[in-house]
Backbone as JSON Lines, residues from 0, in Angstrom:
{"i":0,"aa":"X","n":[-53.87,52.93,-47.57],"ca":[-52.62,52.74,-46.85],"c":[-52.01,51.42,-47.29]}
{"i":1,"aa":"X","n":[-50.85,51.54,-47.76],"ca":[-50.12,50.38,-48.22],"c":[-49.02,50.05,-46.9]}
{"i":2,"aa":"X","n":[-49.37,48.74,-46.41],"ca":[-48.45,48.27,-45.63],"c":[-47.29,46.98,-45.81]}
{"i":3,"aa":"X","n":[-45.9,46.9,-45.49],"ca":[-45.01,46.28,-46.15],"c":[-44.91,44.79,-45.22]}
{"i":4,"aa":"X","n":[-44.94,43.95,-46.08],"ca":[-44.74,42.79,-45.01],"c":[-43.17,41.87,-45.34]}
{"i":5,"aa":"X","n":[-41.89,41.84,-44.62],"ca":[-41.21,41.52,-44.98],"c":[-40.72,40.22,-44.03]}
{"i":6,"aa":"X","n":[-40.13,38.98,-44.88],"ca":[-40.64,37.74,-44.13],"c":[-38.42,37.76,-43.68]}
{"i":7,"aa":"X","n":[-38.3,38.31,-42.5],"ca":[-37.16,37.81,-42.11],"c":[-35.94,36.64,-42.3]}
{"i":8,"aa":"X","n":[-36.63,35.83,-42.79],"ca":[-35.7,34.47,-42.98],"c":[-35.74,33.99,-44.47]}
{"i":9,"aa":"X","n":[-36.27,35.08,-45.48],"ca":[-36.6,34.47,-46.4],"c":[-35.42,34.06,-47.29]}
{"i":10,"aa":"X","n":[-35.15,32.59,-48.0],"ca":[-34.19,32.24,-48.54],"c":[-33.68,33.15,-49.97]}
{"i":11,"aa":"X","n":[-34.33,33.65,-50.45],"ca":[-34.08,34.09,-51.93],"c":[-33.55,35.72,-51.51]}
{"i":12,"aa":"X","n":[-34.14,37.15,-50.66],"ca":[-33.81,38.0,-50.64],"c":[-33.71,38.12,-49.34]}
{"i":13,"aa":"X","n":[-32.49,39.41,-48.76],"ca":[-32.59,39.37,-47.46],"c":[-33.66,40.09,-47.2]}
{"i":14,"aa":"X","n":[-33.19,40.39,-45.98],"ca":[-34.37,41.61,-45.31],"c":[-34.27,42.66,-45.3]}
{"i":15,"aa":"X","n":[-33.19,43.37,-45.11],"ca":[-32.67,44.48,-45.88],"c":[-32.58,45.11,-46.78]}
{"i":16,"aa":"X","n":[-32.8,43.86,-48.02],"ca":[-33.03,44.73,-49.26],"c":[-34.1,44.08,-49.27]}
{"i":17,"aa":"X","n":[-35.18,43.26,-48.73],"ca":[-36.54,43.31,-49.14],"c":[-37.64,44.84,-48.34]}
{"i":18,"aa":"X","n":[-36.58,45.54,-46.91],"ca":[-37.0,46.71,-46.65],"c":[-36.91,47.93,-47.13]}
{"i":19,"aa":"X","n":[-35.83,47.39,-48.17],"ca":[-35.19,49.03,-49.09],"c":[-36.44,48.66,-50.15]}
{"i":20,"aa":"X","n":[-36.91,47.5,-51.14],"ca":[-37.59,47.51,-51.84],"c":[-39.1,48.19,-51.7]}
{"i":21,"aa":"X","n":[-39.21,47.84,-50.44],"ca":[-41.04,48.03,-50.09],"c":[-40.99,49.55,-49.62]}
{"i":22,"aa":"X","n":[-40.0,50.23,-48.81],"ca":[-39.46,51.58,-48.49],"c":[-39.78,52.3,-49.73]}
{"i":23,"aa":"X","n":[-39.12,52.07,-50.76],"ca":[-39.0,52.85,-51.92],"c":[-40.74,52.77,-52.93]}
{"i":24,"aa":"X","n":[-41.21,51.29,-52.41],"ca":[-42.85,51.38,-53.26],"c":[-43.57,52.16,-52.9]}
{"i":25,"aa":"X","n":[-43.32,52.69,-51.71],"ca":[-44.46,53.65,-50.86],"c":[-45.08,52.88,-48.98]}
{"i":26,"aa":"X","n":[-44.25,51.95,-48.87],"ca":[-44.86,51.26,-47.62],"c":[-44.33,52.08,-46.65]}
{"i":27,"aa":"X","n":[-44.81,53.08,-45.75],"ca":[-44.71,53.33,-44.58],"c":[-44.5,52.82,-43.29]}
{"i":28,"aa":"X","n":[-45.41,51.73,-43.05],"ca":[-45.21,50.88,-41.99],"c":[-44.56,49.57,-42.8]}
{"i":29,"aa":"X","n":[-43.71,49.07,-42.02],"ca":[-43.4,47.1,-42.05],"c":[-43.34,46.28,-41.17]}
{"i":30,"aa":"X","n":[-43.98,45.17,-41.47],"ca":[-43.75,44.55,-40.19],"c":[-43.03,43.33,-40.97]}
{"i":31,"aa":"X","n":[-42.3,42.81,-39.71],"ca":[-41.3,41.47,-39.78],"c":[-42.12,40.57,-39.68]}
{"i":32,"aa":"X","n":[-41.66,39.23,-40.7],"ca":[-42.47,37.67,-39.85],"c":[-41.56,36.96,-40.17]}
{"i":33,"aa":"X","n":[-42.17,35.74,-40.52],"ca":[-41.63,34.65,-40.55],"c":[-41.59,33.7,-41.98]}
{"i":34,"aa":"X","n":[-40.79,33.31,-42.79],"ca":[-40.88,32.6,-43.48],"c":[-41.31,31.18,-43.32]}
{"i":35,"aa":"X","n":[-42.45,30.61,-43.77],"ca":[-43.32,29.25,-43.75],"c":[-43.45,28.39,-45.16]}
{"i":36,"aa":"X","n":[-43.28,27.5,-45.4],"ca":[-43.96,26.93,-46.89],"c":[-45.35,27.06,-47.17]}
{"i":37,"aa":"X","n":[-45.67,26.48,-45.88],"ca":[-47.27,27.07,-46.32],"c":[-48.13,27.99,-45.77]}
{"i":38,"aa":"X","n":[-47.07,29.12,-45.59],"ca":[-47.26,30.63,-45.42],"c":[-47.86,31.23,-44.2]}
{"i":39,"aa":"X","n":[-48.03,30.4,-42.87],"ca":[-48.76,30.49,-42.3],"c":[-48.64,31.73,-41.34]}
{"i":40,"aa":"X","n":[-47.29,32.08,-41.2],"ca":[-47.13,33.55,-40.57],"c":[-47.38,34.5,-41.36]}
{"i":41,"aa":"X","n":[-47.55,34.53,-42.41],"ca":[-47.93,35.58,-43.3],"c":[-49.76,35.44,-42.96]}
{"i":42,"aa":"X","n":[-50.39,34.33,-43.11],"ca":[-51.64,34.54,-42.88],"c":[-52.22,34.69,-41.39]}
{"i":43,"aa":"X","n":[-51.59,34.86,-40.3],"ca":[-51.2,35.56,-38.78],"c":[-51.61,37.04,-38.69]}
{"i":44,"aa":"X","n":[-50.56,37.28,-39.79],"ca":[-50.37,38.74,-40.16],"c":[-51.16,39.79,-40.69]}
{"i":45,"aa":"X","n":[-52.25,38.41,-41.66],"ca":[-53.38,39.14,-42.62],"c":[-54.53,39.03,-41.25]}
{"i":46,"aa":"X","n":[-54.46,38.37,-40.75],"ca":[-55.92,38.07,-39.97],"c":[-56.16,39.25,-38.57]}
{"i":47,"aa":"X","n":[-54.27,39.93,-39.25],"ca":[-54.81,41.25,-37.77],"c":[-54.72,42.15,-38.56]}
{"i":48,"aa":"X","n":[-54.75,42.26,-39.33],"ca":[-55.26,43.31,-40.61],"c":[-56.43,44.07,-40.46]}
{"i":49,"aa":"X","n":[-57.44,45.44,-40.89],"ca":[-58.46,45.81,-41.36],"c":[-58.63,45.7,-42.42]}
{"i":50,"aa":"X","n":[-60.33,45.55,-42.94],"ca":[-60.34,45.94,-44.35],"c":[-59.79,46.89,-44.95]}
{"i":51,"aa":"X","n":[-59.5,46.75,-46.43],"ca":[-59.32,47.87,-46.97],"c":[-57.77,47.84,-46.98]}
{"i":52,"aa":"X","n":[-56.78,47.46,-46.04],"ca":[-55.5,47.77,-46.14],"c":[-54.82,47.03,-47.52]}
{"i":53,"aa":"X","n":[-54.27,47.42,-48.17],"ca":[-52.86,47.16,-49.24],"c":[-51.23,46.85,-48.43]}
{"i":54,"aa":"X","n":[-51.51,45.12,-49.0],"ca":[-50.47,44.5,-48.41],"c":[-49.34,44.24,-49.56]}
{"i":55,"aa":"X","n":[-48.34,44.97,-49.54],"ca":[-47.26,44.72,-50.13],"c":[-46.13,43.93,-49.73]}
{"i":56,"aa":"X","n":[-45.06,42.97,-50.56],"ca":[-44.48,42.18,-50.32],"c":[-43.85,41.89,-51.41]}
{"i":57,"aa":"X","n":[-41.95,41.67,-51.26],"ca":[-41.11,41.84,-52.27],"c":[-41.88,40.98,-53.7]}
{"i":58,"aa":"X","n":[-41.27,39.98,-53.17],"ca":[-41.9,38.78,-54.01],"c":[-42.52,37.63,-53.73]}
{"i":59,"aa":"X","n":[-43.23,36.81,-53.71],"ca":[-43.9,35.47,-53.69],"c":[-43.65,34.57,-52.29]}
{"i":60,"aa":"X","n":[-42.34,34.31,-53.4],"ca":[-41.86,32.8,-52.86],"c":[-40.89,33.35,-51.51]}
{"i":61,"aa":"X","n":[-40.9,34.7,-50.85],"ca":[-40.82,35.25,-49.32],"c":[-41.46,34.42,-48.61]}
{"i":62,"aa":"X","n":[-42.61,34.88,-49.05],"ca":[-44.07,34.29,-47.96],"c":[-44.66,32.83,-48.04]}
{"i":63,"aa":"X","n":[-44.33,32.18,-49.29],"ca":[-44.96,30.7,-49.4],"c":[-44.19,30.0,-50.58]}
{"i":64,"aa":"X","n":[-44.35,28.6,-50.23],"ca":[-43.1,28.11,-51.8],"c":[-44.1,26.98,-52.22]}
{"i":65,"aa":"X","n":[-45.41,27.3,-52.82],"ca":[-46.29,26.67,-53.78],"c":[-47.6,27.02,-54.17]}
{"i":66,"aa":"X","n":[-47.54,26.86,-55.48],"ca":[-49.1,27.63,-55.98],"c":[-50.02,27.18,-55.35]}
{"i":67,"aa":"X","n":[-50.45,25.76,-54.51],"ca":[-51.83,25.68,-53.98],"c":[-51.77,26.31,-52.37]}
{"i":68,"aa":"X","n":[-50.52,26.92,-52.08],"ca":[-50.89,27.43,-50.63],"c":[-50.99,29.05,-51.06]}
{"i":69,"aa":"X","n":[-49.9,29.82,-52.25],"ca":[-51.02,30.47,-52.62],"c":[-51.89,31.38,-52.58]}
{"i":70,"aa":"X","n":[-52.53,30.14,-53.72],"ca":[-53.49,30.6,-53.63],"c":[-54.64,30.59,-52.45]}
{"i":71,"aa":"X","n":[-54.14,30.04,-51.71],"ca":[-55.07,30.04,-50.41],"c":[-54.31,31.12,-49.95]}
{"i":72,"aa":"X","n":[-53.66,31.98,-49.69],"ca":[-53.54,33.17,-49.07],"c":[-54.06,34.33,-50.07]}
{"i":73,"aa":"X","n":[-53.8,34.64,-51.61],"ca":[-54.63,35.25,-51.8],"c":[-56.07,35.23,-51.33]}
{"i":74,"aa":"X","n":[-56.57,34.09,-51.24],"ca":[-57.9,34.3,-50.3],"c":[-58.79,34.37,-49.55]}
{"i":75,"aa":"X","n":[-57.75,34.29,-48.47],"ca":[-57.57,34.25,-47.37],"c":[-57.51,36.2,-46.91]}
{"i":76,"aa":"X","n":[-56.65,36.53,-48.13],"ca":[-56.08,38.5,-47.71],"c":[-57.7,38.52,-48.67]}
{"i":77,"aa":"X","n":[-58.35,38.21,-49.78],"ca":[-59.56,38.49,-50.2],"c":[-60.41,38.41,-49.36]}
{"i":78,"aa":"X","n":[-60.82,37.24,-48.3],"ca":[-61.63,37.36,-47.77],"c":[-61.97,38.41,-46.59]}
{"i":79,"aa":"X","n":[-60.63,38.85,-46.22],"ca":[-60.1,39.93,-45.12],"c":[-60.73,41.31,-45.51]}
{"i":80,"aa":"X","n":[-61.11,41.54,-46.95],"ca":[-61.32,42.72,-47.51],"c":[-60.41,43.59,-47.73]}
{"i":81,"aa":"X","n":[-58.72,43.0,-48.31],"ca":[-57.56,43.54,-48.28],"c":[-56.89,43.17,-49.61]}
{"i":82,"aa":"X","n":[-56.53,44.05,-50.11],"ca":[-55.57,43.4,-51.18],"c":[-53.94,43.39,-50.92]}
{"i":83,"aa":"X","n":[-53.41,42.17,-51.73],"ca":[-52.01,42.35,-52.09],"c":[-51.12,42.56,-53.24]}
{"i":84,"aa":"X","n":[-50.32,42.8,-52.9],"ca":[-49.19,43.01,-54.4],"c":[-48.21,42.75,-53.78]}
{"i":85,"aa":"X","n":[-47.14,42.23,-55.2],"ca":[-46.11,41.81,-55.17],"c":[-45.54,43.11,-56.14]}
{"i":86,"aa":"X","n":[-44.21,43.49,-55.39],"ca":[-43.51,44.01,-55.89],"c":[-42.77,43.58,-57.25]}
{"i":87,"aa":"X","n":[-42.22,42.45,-57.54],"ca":[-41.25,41.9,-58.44],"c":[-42.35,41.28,-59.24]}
{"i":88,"aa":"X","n":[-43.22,40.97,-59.19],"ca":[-44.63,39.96,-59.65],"c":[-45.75,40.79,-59.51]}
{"i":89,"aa":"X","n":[-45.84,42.24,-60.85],"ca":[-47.19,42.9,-60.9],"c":[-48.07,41.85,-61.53]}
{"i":90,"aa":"X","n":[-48.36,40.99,-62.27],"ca":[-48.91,39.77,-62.23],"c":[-49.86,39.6,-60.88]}
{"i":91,"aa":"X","n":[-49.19,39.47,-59.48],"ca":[-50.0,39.2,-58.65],"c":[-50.77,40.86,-58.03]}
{"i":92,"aa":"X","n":[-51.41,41.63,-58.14],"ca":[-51.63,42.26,-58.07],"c":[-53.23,41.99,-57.55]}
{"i":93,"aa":"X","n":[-54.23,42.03,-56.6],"ca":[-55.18,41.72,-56.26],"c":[-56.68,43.01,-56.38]}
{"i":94,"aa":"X","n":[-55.6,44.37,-56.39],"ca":[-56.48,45.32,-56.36],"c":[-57.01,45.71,-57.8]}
{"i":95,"aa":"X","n":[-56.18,45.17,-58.96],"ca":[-55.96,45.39,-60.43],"c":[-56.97,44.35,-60.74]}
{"i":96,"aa":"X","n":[-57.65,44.36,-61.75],"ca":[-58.26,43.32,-62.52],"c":[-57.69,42.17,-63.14]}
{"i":97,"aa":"X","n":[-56.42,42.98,-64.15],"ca":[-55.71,42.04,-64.51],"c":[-54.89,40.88,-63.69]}
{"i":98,"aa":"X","n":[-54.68,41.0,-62.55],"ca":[-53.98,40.57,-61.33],"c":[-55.24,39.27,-61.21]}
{"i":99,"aa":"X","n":[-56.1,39.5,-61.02],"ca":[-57.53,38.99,-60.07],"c":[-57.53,37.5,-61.57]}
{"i":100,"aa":"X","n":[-57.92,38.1,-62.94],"ca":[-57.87,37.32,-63.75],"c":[-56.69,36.44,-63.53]}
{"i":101,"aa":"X","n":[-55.34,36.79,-63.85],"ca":[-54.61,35.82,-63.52],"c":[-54.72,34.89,-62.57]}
{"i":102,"aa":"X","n":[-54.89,35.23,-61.59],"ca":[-54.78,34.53,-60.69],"c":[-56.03,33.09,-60.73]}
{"i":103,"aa":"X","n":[-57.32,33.75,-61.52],"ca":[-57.84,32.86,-61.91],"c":[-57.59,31.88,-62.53]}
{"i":104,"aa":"X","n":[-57.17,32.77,-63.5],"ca":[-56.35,31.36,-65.14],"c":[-55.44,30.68,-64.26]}
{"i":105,"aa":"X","n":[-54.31,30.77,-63.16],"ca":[-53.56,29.67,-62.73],"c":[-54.11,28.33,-61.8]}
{"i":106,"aa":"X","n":[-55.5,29.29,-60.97],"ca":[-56.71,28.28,-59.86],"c":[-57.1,27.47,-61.15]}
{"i":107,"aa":"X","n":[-57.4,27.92,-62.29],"ca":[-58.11,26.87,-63.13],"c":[-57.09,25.83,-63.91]}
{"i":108,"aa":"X","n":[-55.81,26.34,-64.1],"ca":[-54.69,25.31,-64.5],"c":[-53.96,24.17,-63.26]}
{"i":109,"aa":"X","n":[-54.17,24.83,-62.23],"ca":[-54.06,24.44,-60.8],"c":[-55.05,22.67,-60.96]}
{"i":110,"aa":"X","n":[-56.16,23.26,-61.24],"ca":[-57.44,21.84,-61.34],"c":[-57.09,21.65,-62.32]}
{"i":111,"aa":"X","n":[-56.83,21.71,-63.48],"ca":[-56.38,20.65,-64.8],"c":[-55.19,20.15,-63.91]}
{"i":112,"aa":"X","n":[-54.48,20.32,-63.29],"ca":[-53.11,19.65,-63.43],"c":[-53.43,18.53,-62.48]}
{"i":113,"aa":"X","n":[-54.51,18.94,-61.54],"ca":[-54.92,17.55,-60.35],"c":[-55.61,16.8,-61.16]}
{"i":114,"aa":"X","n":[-56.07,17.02,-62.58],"ca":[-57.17,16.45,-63.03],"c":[-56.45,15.49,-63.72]}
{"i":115,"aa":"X","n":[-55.53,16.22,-64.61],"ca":[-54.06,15.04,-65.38],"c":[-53.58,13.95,-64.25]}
{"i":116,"aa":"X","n":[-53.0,14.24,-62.96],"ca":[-52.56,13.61,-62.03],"c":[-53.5,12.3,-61.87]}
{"i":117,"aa":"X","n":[-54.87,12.51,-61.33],"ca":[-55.89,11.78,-61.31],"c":[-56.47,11.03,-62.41]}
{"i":118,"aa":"X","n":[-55.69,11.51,-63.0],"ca":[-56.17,10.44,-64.38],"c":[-54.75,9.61,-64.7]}
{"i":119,"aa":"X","n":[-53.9,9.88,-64.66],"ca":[-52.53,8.92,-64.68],"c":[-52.62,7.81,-63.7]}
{"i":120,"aa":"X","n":[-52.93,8.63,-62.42],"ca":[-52.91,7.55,-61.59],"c":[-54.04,6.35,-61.73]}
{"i":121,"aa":"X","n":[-55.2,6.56,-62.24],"ca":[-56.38,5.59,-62.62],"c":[-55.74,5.01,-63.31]}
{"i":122,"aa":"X","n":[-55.07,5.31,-64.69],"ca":[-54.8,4.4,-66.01],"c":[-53.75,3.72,-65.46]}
{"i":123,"aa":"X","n":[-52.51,3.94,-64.58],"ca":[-51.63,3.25,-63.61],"c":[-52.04,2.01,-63.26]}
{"i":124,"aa":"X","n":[-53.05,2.77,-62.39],"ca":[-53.7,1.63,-60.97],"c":[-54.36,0.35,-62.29]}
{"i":125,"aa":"X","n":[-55.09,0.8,-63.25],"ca":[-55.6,0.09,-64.23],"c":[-54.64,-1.28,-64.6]}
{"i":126,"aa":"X","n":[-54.14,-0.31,-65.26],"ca":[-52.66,-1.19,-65.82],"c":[-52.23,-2.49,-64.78]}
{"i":127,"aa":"X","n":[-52.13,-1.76,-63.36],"ca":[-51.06,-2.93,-62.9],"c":[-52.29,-3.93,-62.55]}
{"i":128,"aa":"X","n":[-53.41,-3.62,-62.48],"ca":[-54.52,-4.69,-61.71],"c":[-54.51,-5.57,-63.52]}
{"i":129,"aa":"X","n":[-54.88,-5.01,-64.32],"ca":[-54.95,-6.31,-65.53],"c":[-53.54,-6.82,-65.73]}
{"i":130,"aa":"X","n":[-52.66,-6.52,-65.34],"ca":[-51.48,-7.26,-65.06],"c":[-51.18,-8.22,-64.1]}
{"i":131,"aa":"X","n":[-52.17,-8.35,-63.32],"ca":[-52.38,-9.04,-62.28],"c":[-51.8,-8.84,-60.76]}
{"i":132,"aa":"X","n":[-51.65,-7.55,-60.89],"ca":[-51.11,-7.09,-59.37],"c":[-52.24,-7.07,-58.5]}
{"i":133,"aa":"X","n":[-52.18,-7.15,-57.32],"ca":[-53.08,-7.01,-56.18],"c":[-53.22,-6.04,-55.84]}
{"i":134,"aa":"X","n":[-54.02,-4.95,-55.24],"ca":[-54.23,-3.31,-54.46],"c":[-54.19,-3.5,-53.26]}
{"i":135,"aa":"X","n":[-53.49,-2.86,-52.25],"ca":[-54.2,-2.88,-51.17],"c":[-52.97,-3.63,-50.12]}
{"i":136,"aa":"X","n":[-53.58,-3.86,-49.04],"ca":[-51.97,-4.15,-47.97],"c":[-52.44,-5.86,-48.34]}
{"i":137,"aa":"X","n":[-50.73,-6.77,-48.37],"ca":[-50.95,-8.19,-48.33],"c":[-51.1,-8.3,-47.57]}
{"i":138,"aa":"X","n":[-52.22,-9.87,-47.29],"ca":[-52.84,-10.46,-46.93],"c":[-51.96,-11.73,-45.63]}
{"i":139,"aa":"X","n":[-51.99,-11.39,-44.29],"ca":[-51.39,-12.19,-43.68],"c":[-51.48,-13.45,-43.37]}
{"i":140,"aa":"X","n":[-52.22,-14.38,-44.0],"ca":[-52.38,-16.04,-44.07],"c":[-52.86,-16.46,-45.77]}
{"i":141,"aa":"X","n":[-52.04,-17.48,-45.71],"ca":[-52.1,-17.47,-47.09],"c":[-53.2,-18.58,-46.91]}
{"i":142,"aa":"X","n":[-53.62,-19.38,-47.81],"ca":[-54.86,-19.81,-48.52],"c":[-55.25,-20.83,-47.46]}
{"i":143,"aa":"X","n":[-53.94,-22.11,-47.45],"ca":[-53.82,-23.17,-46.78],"c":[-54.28,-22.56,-45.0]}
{"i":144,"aa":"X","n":[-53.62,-21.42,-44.84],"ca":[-54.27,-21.09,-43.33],"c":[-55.81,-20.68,-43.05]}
{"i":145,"aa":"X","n":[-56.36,-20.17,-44.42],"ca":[-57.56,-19.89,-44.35],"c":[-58.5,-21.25,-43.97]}
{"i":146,"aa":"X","n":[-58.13,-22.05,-44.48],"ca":[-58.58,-23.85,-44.54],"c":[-58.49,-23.72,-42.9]}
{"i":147,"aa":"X","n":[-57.25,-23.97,-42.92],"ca":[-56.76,-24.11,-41.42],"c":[-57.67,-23.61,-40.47]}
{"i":148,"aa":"X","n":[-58.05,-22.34,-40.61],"ca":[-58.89,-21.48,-39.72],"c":[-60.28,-22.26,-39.49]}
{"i":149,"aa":"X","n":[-60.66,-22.54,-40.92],"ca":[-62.55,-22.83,-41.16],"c":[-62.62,-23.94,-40.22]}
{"i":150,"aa":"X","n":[-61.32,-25.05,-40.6],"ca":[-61.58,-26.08,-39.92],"c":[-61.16,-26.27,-38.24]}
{"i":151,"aa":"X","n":[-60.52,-25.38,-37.52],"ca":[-59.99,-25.21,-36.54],"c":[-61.71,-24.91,-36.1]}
{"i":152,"aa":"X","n":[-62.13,-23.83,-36.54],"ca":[-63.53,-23.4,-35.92],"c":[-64.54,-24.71,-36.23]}
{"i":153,"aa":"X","n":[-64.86,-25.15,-37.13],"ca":[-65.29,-27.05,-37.42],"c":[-65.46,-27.36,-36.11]}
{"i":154,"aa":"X","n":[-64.08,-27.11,-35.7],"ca":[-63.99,-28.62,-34.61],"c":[-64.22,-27.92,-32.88]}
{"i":155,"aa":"X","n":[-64.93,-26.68,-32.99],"ca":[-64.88,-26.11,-32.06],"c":[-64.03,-25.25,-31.2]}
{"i":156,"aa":"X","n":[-63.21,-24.76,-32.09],"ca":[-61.48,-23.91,-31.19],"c":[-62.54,-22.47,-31.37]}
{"i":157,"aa":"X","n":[-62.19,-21.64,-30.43],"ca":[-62.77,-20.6,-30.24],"c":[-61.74,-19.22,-30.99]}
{"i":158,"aa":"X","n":[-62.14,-18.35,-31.48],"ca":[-61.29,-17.39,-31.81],"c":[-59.94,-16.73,-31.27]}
{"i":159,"aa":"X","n":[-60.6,-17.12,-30.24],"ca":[-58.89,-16.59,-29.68],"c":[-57.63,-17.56,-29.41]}
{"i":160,"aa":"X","n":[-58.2,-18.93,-29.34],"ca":[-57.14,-19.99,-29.98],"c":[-56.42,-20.06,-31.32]}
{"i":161,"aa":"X","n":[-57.54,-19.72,-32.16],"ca":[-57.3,-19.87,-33.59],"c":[-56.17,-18.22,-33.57]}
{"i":162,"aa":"X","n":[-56.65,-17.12,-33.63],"ca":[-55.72,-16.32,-33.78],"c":[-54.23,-16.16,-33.0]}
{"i":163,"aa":"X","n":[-54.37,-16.8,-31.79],"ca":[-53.0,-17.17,-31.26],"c":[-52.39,-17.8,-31.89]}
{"i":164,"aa":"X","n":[-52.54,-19.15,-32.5],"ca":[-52.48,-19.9,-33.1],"c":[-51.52,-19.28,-34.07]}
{"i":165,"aa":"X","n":[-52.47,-18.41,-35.27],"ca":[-51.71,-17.78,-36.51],"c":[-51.2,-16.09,-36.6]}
{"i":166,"aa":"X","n":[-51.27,-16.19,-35.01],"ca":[-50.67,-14.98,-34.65],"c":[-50.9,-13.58,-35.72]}
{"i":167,"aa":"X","n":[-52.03,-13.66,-35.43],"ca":[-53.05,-12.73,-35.78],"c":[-54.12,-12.07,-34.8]}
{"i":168,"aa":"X","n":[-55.18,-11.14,-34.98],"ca":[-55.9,-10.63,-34.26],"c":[-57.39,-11.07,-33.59]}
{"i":169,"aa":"X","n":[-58.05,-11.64,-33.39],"ca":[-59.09,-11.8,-32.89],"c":[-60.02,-11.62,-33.78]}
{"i":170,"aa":"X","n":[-60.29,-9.91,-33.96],"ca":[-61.35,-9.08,-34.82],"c":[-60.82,-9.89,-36.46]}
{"i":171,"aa":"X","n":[-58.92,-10.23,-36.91],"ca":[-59.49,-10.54,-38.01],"c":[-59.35,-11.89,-38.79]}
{"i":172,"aa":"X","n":[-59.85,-12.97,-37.48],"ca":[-60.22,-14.27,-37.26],"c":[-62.22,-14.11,-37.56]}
{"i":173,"aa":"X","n":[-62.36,-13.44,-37.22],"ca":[-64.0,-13.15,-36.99],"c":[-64.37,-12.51,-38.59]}
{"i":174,"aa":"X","n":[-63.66,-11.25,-38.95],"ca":[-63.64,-11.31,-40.47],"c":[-63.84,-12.13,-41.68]}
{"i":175,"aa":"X","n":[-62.35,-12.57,-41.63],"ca":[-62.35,-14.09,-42.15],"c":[-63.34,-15.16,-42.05]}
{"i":176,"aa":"X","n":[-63.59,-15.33,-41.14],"ca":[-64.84,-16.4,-41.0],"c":[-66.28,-15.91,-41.77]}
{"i":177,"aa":"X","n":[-66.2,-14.72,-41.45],"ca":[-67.63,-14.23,-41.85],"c":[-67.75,-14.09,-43.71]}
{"i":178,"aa":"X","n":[-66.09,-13.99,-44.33],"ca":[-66.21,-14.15,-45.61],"c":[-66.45,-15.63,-45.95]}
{"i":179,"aa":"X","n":[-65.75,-16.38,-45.36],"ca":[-66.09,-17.55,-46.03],"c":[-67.49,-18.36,-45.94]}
{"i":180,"aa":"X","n":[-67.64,-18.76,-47.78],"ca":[-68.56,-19.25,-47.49],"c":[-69.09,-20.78,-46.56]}
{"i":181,"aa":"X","n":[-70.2,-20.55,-46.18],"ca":[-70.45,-21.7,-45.29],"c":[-71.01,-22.68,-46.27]}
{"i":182,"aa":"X","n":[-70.36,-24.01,-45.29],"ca":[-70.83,-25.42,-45.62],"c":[-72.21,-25.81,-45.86]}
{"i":183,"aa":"X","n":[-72.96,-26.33,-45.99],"ca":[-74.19,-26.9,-45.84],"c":[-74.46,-28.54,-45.67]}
């Protein structure tokens, strides 16, 4: 049994002709949802599903607008024991082999492309630190207050003077102290 799922609000086709499309594939039943980015009424929809059912749907980008969500609904309707197809996109085809492969080859271009990302951003982050940039959130007392601090505590001021003081926190008066090294 092939059932039609047509996402009401979807920006690219209406609903009307995404019901004449799935009408004419063979879908008997349809049900209406909701258009999501990251598809989540469509996966609503799969989770009251039985195994075994064939979920048809015009095209794609109806139900979700990015390859890593997806592919989390293909397997999400896989794990359901259900396949889908796309009408306009036999490509996505889940019950077909060729469908199943694809979908592989894009999960595995999917991780090269986080893998490129993750590596730009290292050689980035690289770059600007031997350039002498700093990482990380600046530092709210500059050097001369750090002095300030060691010796404020020296002379006996208790933490919560000292951070009033430089209008700072308590916890990172106590920090600070604990990096610096001690006198002897």
């Amino acid at each position: 049994m092939m059932i039609g799922y047509v996402s009401a609000d979807c920006p690219f086709v209406s609903r009307d002709e995404q019901k004449r499309i799935l009408e004419e594939t063979g879908c008997n039943v349809i049900f209406y949802g909701t258009f999501s980015k990251d598809g989540t009424f469509f996966l609503q929809f799969v989770a009251r599903q039985k195994p075994g059912i064939r979920i048809a749907v015009v095209q794609m980008d109806c139900i979700v607008s990015s390859w890593r969500h997806l592919r989390d609904i293909i397997l999400q309707v896989q794990n359901k024991g259900c396949t889908l197809v796309s009408v306009k996109e036999p490509w996505i085809n889940t019950s077909a082999g060729r469908g199943t492969l694809m979908l592989e080859m894009l999960g595995g271009l999917e991780e090269l492309e986080k893998r490129f990302i993750r590596q730009r951003m290292s050689t980035g982050r690289h770059r600007a630190m031997s350039a002498g940039c700093r990482m990380g959130r600046p530092t709210k007392l500059t050097s001369q207050q750090f002095e300030a601090v060691a010796q404020a505590r020296a002379k006996g001021h208790t933490l919560r003077e000292i951070a009033e003081e430089h209008n700072v926190s308590i916890s990172m008066i106590s920090r600070l102290l604990k990096k610096m090294p001690r006198k002897s």
